[in-house]
N, C-alpha and C positions, 0 to 999 in steps of 0.2 A: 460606507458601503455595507451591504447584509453579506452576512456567508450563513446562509440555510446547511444545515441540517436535520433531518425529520425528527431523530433521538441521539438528545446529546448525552456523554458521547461514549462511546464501546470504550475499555480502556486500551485496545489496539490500535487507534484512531489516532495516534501521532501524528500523523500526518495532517490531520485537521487542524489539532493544537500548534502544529508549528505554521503552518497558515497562517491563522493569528496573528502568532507569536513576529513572523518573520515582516508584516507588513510595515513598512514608511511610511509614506507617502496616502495613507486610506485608515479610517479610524475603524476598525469590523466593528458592527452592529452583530452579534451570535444572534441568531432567530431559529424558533421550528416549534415542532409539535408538541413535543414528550421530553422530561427530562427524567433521564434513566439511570446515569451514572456520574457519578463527579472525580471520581479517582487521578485524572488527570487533570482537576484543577481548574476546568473551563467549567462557565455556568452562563448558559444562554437569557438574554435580557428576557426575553420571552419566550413560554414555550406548556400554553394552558393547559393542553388534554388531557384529563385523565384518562389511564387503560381502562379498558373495560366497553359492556357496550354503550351504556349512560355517552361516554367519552367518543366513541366512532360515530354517535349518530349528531354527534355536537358538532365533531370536526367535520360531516359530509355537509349538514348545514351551512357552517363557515364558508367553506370550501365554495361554495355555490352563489354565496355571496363577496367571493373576492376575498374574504377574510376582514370583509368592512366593520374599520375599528379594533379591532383585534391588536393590528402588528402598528397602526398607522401613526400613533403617538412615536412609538422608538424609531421611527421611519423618518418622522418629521422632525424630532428631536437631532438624531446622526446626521442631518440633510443629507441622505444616502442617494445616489447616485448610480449604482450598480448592484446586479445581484447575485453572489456568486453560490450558485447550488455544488455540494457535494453529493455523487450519485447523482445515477438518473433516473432512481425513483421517486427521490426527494425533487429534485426538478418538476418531475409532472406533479406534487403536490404542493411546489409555490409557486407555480405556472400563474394561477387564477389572482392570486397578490399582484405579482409581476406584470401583469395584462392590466389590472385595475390602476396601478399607476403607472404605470406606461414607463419601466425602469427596464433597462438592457435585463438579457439572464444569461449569464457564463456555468455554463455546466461543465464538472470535471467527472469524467466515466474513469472508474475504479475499477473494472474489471468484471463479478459478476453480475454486476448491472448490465452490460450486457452479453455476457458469455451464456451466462445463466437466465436470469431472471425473467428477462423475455416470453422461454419458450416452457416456462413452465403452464399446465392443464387447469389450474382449480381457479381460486376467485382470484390471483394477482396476475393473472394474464389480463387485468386492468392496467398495466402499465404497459404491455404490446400498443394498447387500445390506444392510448395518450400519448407513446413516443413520436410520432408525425405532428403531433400539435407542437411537443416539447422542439422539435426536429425546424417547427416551423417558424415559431417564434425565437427562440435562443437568437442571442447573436454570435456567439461564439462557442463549439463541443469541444472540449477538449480533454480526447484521451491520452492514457498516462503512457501509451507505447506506440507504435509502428504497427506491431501486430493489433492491439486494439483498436487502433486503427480500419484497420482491414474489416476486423469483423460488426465496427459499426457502422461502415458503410456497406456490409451487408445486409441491415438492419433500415439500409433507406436515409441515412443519416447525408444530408448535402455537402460533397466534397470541398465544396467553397467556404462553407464554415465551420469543417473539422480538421482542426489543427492540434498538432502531436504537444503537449505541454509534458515533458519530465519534472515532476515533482519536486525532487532535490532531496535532501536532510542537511541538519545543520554541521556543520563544519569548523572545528574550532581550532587556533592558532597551531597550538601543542596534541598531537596525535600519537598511539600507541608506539612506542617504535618496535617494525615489525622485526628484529632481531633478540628484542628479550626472549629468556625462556620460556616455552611453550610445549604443553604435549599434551594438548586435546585435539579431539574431533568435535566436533559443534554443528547441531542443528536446531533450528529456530521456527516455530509454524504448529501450527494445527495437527495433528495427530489423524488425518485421515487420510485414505487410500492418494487420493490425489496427489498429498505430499511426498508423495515416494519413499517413506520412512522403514517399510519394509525390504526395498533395494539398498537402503545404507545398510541396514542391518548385516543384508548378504554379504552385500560387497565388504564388510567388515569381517564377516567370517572366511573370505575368498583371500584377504591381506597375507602374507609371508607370516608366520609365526613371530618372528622378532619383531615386526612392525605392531601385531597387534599387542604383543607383551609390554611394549615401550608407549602406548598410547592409552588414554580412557577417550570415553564415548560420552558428553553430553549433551542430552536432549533438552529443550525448554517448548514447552507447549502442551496442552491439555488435549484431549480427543476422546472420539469413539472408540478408536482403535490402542488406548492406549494398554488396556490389559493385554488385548494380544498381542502387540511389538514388546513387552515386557518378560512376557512368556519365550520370546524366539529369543530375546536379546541374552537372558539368562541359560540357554544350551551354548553359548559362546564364554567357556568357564576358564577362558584365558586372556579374556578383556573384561574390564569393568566399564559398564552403562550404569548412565545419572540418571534419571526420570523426575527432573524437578518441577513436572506440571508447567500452569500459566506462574508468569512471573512478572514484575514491573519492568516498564522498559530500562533502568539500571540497574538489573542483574543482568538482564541482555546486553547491555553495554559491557558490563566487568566480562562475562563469560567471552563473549568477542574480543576483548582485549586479551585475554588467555588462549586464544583459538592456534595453534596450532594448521588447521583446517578448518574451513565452514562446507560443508558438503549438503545440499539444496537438489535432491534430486526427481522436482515436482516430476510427473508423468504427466501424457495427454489425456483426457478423457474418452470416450468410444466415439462421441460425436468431434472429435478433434479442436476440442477445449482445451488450454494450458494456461500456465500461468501469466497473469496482463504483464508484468514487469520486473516486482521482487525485491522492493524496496533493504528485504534483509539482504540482499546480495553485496547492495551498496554499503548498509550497515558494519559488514565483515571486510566489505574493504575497506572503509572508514579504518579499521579497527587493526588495520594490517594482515587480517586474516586473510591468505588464497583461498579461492571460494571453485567449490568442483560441482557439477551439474548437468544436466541433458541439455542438450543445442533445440533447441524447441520455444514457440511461442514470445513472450517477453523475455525470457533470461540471454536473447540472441542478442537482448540491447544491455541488461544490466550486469552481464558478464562481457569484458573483452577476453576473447577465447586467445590465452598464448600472452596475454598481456595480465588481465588482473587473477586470473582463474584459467579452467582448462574445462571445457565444457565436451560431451562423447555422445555417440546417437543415443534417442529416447530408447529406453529399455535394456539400454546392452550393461548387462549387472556386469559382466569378466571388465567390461572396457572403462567402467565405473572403479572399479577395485583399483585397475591398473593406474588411472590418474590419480587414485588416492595414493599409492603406494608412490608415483612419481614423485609428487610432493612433501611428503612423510619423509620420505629416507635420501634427499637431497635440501638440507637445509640454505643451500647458494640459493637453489632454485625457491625454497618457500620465502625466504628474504625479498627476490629477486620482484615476485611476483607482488606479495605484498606491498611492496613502495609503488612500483608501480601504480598497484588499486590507488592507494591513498592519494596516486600524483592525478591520479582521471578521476577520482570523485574531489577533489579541491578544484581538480580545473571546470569539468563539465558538469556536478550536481551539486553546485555548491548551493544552500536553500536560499542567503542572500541574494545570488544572482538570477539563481530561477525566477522567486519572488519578483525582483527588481524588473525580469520580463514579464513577468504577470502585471505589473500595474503601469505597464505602458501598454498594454492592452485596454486596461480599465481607461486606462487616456481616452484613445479611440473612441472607445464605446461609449464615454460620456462626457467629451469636451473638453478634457482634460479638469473640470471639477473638484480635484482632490485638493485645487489651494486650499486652504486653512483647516486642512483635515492632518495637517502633518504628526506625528506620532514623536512623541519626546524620549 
């Protein structure tokens, strides 16, 4: 089978790699455009284009021609069977392959593909233009939430073949035990407004004095915003904040395994954009960390409110302090919650079992074809 991506791959893109990584029963064929990064280890069989504009007026070319020749040796090579696009931008950019041989296309929507990307004004409102073809042909959309959900079938997306797919992460025998010692706070993400990183902040200076003297603060993520959050973080002269920029995904593992707390307190956008789902949510509960956050968008599904975490209305910074402090100075309760997480992401995000309903989809969709594709 193909798993398209247009540029492989962001080093945030775990989630691709463990794709990959997690399939049985289906040999991935990596395919796409551009190869941009290898940090993570993946390196797509194919993937011509140079940047530049030599490179775009190659690829529109291509494009126009189905990509004939291009992908169809690694195509015939894998006897691929299925095509599974990540994003649905890259979708409408292996749309014309896909239609040329006449191969199913399962698309996974990540989130600002369509929260975003749609409705932006310049030259990528070419992907607005192409989602009803993408929409017509797929045989299967599969967003990562409930709420994405929702607003891809705002988007015109057909109810009949937009089915909720949770992602998963992987899961392993031996898990942090959420009673060693811990005394951080932990946040994980992008460094801009969206991520609510100026509400932690607050809510960190609103804490009981003993609470914040008994806790540090670490951040892991690069941003726009990050001179500013560093500037307010520093007026708080009786708490220490980390600022360890972008990091590998296992220093994000070791800090989560120290967590104390994970507090995730993305906000809405003006046009009532949030977060698709929050994969770090699960990561923190993986890792036995209770995880605190706004009742908003995906985090409705990646937090259980009361069970793995305690989630409080979008924007109420006192009512955000106050769950942080609940959990901080009751350690029954941060125990309590933490096993929990780890019992609901073993049971419901485990990435083998997700996977394993992933490719009884791929059945469906291509006759069950994955005999002698099996993976050792």
């Amino acid at each position: 089978m193909v798993v398209w991506r247009s540029h492989w791959l962001a080093p945030s893109e775990t989630f691709i790699a463990d794709h990959l990584a997690a399939l049985r029963r289906y040999a991935p064929i990596p395919l796409g455009l551009y190869r941009d990064d290898d940090r993570l280890g993946v390196r797509p069989q194919v993937a011509p284009f140079p940047h530049g504009t030599a490179g775009l007026w190659a690829l529109r070319l291509a494009a126009r021609l189905g990509y004939r020749g291009i992908y169809d040796r690694a195509v015939e090579r894998g006897n691929a069977c299925v095509i599974h696009a990540h994003f649905g931008m890259d979708a409408a950019q292996v749309l014309p392959l896909a239609r040329r041989l006449g191969l199913p296309l399962v698309v996974t929507f990540h989130g600002w593909d369509v929260v975003h990307f749609p409705h932006y004004d310049d030259a990528r409102s070419w992907y607005l233009r192409r989602l009803p073809e993408v929409f017509e042909y797929a045989s299967a959309l599969l967003p990562v939430s409930n709420y994405l959900r929702g607003r891809l079938l705002e988007l015109g997306a057909p109810p009949e073949k937009t089915h909720v797919h949770y992602l998963g992460i992987p899961v392993p025998e031996n898990l942090p035990p959420p009673d060693s010692p811990r005394s951080e706070i932990v946040f994980v993400g992008r460094l801009t407004p969206r991520k609510g990183v100026t509400d932690l902040i607050s809510a960190v200076e609103a804490l009981p004095p003993n609470i914040r003297r008994s806790h540090e603060v670490r951040i892991l993520g690069e941003g726009p915003q990050r001179a500013e959050l560093e500037r307010r973080a520093a007026r708080i002269t009786d708490t220490r904040f980390h600022f360890e920029g972008r990091v590998a995904p296992e220093r994000v593992a070791q800090a989560l395994s120290r967590a104390r707390l994970f507090v995730g307190p993305s906000t809405l956008d003006d046009d009532g954009a949030g977060e698709a789902f929050g994969l770090t949510f699960l990561e923190a509960a993986r890792a036995g960390a209770p995880q605190v956050g706004y009742a908003a968008a995906g985090l409705l599904e990646s937090v259980a409110d009361g069970i793995s975490g305690i989630l409080v209305p979008p924007g109420d910074i006192p009512a955000l302090s106050e769950a942080m402090a609940q959990v901080l100075s009751d350690p029954e309760l941060a125990i309590r919650l933490g096993q929990q997480g780890q019992e609901r992401v073993r049971r419901e995000f485990d990435l083998c079992h997700r996977t394993a309903l992933l490719e009884a989809r791929y059945d469906e969709l291509s006759g069950g074809r994955a005999a002698g594709h099996d993976r050792v």
